[in-house]
N, CA, C and O atoms as a MOPAC input file, in Angstrom:
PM7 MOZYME 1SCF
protein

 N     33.09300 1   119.44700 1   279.73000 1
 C     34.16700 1   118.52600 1   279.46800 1
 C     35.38200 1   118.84200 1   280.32000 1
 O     36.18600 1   117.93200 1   280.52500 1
 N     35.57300 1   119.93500 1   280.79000 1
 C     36.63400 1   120.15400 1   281.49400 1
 C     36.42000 1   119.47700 1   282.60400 1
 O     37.14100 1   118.50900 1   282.36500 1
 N     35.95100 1   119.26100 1   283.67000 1
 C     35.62100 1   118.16900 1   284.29800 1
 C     36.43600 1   116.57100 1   284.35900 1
 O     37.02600 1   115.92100 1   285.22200 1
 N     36.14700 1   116.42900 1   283.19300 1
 C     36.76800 1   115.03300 1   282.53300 1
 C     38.36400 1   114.94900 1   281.82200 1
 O     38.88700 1   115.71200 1   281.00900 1
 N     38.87700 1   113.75400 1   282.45000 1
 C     40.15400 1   113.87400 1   281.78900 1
 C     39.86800 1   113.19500 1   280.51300 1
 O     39.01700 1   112.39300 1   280.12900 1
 N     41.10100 1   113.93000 1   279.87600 1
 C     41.22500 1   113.88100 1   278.26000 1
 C     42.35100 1   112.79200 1   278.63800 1
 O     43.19400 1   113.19300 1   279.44100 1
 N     42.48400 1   111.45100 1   278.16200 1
 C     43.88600 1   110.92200 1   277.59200 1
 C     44.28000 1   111.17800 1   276.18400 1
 O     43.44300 1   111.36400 1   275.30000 1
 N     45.44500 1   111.18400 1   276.00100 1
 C     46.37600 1   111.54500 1   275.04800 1
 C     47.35000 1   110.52300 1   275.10900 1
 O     48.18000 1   110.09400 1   275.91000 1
 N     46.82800 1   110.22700 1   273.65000 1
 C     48.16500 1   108.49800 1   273.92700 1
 C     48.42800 1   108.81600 1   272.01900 1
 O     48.08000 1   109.78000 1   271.33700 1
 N     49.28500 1   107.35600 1   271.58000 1
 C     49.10900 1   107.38800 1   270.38000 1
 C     48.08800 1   105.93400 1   269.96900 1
 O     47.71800 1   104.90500 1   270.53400 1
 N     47.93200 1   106.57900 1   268.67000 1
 C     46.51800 1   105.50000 1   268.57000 1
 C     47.09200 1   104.12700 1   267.94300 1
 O     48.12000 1   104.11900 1   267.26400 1
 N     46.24100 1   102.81400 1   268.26600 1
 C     46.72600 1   101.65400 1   267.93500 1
 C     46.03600 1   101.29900 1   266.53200 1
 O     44.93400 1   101.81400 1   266.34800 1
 N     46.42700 1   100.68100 1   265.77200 1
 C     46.26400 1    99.99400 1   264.36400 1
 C     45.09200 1   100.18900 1   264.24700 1
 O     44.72700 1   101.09500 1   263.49800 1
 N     43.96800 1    99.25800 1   265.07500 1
 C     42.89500 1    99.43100 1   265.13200 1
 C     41.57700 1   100.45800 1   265.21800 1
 O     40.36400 1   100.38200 1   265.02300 1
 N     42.40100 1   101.30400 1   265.56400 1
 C     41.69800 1   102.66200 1   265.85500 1
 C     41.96700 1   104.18000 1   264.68600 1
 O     41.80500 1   105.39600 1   264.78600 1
 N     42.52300 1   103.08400 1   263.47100 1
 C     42.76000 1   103.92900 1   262.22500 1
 C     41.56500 1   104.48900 1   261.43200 1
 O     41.51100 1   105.48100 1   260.70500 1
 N     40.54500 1   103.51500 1   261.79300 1
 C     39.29900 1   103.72000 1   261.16900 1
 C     38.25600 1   104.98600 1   261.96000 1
 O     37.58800 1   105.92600 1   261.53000 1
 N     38.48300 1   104.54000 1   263.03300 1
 C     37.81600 1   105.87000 1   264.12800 1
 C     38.84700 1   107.28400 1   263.96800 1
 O     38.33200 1   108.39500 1   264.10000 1
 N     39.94800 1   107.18400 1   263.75000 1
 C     40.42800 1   108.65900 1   263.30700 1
 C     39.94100 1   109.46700 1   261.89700 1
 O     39.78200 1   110.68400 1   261.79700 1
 N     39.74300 1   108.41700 1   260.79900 1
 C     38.94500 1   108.52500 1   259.69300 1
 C     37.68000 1   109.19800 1   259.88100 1
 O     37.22300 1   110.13500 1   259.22600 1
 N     37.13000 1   108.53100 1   260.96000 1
 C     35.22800 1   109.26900 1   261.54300 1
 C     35.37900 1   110.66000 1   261.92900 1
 O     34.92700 1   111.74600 1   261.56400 1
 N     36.36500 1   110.11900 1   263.00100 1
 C     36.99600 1   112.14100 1   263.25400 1
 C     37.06500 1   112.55100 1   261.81900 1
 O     36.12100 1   113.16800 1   261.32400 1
 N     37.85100 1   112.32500 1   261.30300 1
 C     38.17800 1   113.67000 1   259.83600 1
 C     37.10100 1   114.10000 1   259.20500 1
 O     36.87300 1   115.26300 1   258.87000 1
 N     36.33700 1   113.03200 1   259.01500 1
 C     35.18600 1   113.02800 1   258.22200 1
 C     33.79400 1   114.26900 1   259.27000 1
 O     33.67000 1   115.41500 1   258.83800 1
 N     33.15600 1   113.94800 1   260.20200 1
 C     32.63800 1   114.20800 1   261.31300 1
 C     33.17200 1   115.99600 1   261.57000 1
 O     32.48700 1   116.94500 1   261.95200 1
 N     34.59500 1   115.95200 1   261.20000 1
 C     35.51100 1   117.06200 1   261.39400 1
 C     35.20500 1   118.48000 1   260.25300 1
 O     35.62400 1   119.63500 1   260.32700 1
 N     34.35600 1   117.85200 1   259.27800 1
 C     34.48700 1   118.26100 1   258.01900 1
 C     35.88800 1   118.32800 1   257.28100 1
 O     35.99800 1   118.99500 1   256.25300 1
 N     37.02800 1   117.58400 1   257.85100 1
 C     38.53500 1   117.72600 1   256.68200 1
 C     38.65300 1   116.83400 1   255.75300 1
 O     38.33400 1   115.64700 1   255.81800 1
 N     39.16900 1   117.47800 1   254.77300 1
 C     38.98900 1   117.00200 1   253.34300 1
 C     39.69300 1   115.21800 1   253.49200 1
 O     40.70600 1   114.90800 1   254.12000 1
 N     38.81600 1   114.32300 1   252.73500 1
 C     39.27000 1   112.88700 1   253.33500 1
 C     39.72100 1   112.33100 1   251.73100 1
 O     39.03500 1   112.48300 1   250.72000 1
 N     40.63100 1   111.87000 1   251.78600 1
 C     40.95700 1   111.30000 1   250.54000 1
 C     41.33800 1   109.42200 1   250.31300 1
 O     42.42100 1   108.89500 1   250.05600 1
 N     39.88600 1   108.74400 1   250.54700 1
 C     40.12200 1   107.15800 1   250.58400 1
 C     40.85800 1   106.33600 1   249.44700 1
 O     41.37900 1   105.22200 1   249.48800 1
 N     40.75800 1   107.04200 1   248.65500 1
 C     41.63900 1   106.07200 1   247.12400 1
 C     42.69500 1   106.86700 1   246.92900 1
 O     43.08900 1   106.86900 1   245.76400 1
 N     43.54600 1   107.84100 1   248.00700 1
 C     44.82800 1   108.53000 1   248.09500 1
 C     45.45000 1   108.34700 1   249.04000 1
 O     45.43400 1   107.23100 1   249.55700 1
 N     46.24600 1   109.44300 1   249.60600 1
 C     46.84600 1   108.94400 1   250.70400 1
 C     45.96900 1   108.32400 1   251.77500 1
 O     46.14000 1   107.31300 1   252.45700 1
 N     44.90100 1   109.28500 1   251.72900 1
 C     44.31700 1   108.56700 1   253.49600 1
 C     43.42200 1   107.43800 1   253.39100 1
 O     42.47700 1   107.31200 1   254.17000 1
 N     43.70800 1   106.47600 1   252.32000 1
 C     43.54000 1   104.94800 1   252.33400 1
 C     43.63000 1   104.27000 1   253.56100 1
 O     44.43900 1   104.91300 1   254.23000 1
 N     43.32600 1   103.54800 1   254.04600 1
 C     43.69100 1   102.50000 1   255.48300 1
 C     44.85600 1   101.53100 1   255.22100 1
 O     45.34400 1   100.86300 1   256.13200 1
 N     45.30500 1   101.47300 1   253.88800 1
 C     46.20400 1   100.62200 1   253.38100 1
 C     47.50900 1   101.88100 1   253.57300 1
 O     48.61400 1   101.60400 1   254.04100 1
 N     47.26200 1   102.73200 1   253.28900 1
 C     48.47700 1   103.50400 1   253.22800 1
 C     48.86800 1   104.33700 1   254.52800 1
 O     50.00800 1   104.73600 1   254.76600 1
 N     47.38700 1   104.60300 1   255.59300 1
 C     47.45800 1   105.08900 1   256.83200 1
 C     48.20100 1   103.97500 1   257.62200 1
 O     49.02100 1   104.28200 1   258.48700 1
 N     47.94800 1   102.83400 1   257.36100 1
 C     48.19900 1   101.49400 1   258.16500 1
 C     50.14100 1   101.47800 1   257.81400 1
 O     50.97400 1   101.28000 1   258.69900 1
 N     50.41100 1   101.68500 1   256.63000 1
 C     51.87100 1   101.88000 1   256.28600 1
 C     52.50500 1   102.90700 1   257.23500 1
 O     53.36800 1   102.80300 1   258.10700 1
 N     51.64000 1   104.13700 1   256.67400 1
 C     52.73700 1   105.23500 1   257.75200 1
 C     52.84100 1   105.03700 1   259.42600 1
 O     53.75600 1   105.33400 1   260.19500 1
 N     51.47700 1   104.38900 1   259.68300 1
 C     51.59200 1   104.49100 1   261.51000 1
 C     52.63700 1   103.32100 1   261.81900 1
 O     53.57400 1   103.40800 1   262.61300 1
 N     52.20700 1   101.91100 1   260.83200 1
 C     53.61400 1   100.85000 1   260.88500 1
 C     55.29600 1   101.50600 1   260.84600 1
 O     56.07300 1   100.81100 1   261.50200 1
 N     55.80000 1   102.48000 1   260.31000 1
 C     56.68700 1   103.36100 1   260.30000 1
 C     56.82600 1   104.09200 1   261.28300 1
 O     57.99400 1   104.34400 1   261.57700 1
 N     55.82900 1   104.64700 1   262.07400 1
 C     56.11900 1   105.90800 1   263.05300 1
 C     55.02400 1   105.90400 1   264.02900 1
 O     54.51900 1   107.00900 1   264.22500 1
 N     54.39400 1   104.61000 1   264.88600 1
 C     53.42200 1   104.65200 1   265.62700 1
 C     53.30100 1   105.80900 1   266.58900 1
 O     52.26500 1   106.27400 1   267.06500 1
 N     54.83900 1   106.27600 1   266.83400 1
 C     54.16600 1   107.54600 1   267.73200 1
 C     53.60500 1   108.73400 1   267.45500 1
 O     53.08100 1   109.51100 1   268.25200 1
 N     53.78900 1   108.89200 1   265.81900 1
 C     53.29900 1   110.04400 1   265.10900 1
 C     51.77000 1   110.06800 1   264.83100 1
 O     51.24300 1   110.90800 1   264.10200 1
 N     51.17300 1   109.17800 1   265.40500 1
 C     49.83300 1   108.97300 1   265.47200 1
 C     49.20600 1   109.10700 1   266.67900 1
 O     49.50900 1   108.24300 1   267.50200 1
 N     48.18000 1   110.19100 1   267.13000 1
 C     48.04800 1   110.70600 1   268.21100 1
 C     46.60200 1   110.56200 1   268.54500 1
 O     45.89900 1   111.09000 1   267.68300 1
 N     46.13400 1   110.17800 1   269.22900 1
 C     44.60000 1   110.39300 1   269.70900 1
 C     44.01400 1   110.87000 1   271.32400 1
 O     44.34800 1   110.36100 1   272.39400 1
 N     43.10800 1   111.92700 1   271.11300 1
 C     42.53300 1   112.00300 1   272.06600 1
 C     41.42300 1   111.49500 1   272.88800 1
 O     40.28900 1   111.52800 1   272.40800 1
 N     41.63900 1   110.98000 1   274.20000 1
 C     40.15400 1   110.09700 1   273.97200 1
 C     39.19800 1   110.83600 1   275.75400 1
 O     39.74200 1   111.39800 1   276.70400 1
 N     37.70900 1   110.50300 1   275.55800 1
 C     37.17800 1   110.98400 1   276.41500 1
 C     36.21400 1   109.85400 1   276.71800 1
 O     35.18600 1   109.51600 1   276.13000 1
 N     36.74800 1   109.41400 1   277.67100 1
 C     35.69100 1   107.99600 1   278.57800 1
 C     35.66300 1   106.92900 1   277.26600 1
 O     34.68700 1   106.31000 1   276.84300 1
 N     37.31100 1   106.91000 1   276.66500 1
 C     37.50700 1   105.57700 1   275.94300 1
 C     36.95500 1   106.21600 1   274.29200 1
 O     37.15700 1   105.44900 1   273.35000 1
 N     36.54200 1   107.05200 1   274.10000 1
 C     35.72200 1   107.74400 1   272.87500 1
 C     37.38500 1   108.51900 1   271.97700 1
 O     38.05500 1   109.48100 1   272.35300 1
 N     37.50600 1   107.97600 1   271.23000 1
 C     38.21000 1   109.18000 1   270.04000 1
 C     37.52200 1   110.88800 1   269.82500 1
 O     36.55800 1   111.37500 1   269.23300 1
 N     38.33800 1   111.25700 1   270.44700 1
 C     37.42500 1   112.69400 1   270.16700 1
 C     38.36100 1   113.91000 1   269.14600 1
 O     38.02500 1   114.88000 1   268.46700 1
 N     39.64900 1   113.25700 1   269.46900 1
 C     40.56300 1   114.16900 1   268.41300 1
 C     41.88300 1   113.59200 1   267.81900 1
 O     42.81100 1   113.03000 1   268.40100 1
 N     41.79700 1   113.74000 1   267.15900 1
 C     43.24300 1   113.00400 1   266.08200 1
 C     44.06600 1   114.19900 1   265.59000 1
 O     43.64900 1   115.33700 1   265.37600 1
 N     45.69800 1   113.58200 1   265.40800 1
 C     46.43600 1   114.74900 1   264.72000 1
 C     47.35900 1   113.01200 1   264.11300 1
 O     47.11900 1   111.81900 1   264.30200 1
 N     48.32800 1   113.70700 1   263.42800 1
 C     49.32500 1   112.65600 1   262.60400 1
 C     50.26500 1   113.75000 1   262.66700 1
 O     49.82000 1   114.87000 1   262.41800 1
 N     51.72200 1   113.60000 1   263.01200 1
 C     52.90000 1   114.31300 1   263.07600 1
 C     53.67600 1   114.10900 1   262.23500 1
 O     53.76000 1   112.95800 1   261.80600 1
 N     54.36400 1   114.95400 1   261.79500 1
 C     55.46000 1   113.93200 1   260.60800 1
 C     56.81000 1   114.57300 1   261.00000 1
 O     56.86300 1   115.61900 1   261.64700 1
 N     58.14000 1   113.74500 1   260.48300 1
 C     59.43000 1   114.24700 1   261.39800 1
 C     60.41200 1   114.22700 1   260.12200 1
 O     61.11600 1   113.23100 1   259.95500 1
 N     60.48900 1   115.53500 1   259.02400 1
 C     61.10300 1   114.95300 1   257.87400 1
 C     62.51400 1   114.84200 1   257.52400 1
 O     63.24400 1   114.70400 1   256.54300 1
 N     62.56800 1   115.02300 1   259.34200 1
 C     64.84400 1   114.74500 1   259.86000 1
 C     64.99200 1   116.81500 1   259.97200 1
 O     65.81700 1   117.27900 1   260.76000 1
 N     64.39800 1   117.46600 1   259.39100 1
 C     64.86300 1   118.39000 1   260.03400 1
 C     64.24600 1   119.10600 1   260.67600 1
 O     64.77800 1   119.90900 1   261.44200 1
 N     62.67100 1   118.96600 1   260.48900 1
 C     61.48400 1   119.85700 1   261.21600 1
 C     60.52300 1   118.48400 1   261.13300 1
 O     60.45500 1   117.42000 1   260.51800 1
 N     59.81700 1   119.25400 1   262.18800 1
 C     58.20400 1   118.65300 1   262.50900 1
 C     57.56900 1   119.47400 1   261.95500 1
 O     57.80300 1   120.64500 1   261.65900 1
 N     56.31700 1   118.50400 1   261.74100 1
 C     54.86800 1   119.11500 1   261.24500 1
 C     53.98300 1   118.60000 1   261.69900 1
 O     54.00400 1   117.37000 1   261.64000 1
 N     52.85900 1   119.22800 1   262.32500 1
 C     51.38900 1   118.83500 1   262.44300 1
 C     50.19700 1   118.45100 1   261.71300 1
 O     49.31300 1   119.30200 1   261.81600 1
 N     49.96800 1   117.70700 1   261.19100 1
 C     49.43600 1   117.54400 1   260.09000 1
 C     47.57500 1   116.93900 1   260.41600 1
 O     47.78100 1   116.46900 1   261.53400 1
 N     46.72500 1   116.79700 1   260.27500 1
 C     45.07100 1   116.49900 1   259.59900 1
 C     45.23700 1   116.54600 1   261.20800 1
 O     45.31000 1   115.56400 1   261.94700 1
 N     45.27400 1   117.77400 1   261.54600 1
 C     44.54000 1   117.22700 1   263.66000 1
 C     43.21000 1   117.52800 1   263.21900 1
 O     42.91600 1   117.94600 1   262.09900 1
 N     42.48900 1   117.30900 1   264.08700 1
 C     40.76600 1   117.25300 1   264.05600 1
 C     40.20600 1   116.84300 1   265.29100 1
 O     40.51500 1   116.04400 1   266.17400 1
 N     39.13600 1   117.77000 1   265.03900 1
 C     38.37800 1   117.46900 1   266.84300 1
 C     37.19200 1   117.44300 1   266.32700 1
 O     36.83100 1   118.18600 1   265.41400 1
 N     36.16900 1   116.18000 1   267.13300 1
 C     34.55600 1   116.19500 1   266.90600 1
 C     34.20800 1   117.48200 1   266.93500 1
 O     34.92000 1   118.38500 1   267.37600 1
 N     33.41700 1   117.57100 1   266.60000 1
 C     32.28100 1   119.14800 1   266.50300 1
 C     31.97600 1   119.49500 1   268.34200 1
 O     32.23700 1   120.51900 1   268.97400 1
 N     31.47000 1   118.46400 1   268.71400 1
 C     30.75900 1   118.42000 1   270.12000 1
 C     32.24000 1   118.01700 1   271.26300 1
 O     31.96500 1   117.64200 1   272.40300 1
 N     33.25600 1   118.09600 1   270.97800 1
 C     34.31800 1   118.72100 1   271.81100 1
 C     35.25900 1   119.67500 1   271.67500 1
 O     36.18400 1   119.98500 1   272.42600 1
 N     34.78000 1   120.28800 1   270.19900 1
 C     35.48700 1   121.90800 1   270.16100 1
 C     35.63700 1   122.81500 1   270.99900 1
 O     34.69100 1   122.73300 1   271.78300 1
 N     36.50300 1   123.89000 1   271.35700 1
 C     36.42700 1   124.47300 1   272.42500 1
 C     36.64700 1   124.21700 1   273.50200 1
 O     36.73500 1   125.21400 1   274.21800 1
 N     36.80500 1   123.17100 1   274.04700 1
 C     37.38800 1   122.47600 1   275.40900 1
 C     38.99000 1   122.08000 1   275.86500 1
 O     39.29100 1   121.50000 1   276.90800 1
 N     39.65600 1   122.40700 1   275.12200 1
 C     41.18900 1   122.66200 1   274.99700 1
 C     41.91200 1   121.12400 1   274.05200 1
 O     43.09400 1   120.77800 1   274.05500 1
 N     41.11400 1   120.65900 1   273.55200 1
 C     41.46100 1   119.20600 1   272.61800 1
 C     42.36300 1   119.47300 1   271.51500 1
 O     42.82900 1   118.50500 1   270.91400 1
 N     42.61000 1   120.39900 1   271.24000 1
 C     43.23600 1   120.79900 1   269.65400 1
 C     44.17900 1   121.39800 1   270.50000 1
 O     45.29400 1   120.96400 1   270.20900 1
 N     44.22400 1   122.29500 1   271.52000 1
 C     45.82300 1   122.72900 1   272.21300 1
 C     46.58200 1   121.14200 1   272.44800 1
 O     47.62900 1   120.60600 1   272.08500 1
 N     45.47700 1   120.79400 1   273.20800 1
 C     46.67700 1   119.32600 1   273.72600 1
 C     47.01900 1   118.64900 1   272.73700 1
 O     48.13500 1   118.14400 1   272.86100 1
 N     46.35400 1   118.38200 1   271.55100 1
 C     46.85900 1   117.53600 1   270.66600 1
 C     47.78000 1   118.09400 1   270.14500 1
 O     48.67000 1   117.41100 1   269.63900 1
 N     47.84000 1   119.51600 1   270.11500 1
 C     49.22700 1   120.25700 1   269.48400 1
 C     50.15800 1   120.04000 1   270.61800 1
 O     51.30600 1   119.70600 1   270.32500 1
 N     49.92600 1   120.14100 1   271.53400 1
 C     51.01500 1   120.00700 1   272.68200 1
 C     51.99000 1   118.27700 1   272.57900 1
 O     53.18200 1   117.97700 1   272.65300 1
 N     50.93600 1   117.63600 1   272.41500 1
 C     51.71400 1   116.28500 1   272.64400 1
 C     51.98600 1   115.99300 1   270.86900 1
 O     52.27000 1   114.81000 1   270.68400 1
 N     51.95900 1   116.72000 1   269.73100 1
 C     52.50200 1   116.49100 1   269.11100 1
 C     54.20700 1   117.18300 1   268.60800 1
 O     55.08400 1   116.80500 1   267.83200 1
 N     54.03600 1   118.35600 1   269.53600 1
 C     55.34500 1   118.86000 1   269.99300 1
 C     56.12900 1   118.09400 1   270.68100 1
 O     57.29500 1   117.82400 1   270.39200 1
 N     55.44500 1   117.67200 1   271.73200 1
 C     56.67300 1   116.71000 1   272.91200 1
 C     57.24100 1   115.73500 1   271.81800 1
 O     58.43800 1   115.66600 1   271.53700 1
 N     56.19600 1   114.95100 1   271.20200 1
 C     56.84400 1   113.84000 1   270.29800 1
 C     57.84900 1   114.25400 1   269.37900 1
 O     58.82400 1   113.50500 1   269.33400 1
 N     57.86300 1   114.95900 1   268.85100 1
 C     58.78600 1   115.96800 1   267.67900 1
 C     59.95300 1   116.16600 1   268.34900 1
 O     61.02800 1   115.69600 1   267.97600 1
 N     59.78700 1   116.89000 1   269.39300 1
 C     60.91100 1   117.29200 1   270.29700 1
 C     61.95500 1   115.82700 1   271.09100 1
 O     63.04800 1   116.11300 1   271.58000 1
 N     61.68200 1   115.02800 1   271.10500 1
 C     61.53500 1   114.09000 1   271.64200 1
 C     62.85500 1   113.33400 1   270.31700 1
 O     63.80100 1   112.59400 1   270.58700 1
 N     62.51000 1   113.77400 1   269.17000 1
 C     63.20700 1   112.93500 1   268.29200 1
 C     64.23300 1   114.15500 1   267.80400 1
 O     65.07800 1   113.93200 1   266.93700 1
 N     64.14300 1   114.98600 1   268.20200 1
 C     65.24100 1   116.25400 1   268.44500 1
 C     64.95900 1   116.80100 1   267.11600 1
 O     65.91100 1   116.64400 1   266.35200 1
 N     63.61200 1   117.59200 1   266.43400 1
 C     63.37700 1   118.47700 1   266.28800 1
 C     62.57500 1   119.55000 1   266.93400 1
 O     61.52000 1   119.52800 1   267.56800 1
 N     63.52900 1   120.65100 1   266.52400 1
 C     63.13800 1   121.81300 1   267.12600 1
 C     62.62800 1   123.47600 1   266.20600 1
 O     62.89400 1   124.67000 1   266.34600 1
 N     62.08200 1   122.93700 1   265.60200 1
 C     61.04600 1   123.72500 1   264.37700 1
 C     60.31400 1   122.66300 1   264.41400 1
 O     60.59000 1   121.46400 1   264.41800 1
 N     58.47500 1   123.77100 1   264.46500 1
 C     57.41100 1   122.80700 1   263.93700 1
 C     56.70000 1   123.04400 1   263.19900 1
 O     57.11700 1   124.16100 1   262.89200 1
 N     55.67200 1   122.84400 1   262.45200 1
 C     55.02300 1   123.75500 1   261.44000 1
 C     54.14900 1   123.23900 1   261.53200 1
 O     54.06500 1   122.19900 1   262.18700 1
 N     52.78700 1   123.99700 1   260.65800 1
 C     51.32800 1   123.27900 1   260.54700 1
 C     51.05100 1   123.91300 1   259.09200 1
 O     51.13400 1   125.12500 1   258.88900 1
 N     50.66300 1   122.83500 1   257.95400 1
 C     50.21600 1   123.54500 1   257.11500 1
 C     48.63400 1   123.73700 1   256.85200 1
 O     48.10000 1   122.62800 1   256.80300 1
 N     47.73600 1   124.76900 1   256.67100 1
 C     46.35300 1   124.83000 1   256.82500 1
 C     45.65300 1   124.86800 1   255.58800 1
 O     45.77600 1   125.72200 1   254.70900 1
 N     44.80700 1   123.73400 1   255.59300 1
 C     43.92200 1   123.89100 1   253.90300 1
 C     42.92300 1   125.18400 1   254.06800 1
 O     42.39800 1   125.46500 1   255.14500 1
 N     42.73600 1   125.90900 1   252.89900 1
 C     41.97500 1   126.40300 1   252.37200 1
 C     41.46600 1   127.66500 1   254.04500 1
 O     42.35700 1   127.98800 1   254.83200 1
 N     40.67600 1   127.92800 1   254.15300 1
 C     40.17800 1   128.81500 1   254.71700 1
 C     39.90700 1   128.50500 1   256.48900 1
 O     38.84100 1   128.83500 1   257.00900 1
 N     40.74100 1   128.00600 1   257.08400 1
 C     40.33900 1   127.45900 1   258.07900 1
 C     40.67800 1   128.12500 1   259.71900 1
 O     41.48500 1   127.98600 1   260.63800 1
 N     39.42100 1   128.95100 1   259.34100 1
 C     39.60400 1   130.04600 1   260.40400 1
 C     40.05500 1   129.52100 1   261.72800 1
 O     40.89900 1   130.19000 1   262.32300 1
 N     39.58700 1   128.35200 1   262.30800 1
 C     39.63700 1   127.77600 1   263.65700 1
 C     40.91600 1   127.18500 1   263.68600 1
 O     41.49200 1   127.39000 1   264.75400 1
 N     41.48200 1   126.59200 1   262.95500 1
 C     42.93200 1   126.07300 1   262.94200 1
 C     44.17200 1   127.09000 1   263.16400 1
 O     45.21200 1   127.06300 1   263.82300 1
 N     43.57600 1   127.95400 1   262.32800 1
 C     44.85300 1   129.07400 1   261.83900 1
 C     44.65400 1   129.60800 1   263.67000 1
 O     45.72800 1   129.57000 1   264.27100 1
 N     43.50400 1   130.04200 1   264.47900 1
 C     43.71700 1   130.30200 1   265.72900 1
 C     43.74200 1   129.57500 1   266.43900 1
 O     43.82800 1   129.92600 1   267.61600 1
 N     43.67800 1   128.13800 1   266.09000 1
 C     44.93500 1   127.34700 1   267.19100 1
 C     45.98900 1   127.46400 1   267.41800 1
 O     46.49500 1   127.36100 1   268.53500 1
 N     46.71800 1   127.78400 1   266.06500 1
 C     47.71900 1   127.50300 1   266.03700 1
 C     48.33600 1   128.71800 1   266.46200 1
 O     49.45100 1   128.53600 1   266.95100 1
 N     47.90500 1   130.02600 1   266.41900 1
 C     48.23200 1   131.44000 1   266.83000 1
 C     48.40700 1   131.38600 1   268.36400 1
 O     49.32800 1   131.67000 1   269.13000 1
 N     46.91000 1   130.81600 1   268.53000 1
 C     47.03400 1   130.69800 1   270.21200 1
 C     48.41000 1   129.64300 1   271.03400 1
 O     48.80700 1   129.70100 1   272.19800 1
 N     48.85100 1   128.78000 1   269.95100 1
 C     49.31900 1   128.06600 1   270.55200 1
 C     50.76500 1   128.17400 1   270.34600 1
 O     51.62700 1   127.30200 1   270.45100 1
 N     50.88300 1   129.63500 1   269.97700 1
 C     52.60400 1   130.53800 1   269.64200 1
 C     53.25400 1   130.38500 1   268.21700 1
 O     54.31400 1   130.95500 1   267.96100 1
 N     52.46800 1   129.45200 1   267.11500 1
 C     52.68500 1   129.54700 1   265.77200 1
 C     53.04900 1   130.50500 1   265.31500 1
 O     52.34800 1   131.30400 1   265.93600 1
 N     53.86800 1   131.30600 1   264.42100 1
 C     53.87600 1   132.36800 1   263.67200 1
 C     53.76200 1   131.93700 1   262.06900 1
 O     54.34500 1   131.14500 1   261.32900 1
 N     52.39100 1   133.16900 1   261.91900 1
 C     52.72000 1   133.00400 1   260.35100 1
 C     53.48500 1   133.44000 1   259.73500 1
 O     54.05200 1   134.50700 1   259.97000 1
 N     53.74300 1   132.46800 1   258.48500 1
 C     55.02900 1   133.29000 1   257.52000 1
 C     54.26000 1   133.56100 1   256.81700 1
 O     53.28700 1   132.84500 1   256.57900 1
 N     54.50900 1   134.81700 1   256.22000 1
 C     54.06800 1   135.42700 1   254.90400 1
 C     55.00000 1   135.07000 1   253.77800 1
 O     54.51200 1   134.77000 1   252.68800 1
 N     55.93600 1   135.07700 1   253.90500 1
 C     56.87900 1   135.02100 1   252.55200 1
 C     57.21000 1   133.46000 1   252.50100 1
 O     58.28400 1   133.07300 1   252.04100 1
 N     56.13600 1   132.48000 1   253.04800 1
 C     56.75700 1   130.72800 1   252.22500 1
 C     55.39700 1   130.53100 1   251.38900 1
 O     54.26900 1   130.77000 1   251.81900 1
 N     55.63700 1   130.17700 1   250.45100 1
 C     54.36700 1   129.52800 1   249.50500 1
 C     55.10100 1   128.26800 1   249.38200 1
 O     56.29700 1   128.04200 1   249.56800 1
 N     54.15900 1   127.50000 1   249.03600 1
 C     53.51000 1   125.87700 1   249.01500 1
 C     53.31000 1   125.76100 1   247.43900 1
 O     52.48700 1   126.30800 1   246.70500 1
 N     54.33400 1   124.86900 1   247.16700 1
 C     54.01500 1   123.94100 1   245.61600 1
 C     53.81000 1   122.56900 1   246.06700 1
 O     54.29900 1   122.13300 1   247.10900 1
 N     53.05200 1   121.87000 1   245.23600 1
 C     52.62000 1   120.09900 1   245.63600 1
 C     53.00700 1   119.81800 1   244.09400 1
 O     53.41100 1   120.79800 1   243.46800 1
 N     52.94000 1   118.82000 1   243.54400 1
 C     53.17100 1   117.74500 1   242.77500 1
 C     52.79100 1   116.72200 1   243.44300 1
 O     53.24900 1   116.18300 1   244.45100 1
 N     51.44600 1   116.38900 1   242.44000 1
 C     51.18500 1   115.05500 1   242.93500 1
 C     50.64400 1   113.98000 1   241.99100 1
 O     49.84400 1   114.20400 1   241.08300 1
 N     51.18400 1   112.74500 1   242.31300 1
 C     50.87200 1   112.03900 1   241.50100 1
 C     49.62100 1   111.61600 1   240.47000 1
 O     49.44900 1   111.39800 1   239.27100 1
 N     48.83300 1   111.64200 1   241.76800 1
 C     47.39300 1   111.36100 1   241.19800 1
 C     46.25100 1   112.38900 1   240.64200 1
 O     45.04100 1   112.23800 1   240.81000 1
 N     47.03900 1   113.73500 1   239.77100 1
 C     47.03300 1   114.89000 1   239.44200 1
 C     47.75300 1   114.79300 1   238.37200 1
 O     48.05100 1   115.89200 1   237.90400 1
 N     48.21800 1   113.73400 1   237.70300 1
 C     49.14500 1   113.14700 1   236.09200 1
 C     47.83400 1   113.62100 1   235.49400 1
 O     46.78300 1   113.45900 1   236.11500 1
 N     47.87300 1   114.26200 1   234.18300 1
 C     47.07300 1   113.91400 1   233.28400 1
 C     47.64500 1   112.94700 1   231.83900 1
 O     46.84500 1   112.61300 1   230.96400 1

């Protein structure tokens, strides 16, 4: 694959459903009757089309990330790369051009938060000058978690 150029654009409306295949394909946890609905993905990219990122190889989706900008930091959020273009530098660049975009709207802190055990992420993100914090823990509240 190195060979081949990777484009890196952000993805159009239409191509919400093929980032879905990535996640899924990706093994990351997919949640269709929650946030990552197409009704509610289709809301946030209508809000922030550039925070929607795709990688593509000869027109193919091969890696997705979603950025979020919450006015004082960036975050990297569900990136994902097919299985069969892991390792080929797809998850640096998608971190890369989700920095420029961040930076771009003048934040300058970025973060990535990582589900559960995810050895390959956590060394992206190492490789790609992340530092972990040890001393922030993560509370959620979430709605659809009411009993």
């Amino acid at each position: 694959m190195s060979e081949c150029h990777i484009e890196i654009r952000p993805l159009k409306k239409e191509e919400l459903r093929d980032m879905i295949d990535v996640w899924k394909e990706a093994g990351l946890p997919y949640r269709p009757s929650g946030r990552d609905s197409l009704k509610n993905l289709e809301q946030q990219w209508s809000a922030a089309r550039d925070l929607f990122i795709g990688a593509f190889l000869s027109g193919r989706l091969i890696g997705v990330a979603i950025a979020s900008d919450d006015g004082r930091k960036g975050w990297v959020n569900r990136l994902a790369v097919r299985p069969s273009a892991r390792r080929q530098g797809v998850g640096r660049a998608m971190v890369e051009e989700c920095e420029r975009v961040l930076r771009s709207r003048g934040r300058g802190v970025v973060g990535a938060l990582i589900e559960g055990e995810n050895e390959a992420s956590e060394g992206l993100f190492a490789a790609s000058g992340y530092k972990f914090e040890e001393d922030i823990k993560y509370y959620a509240k979430r709605d659809s978690e009411k009993t």
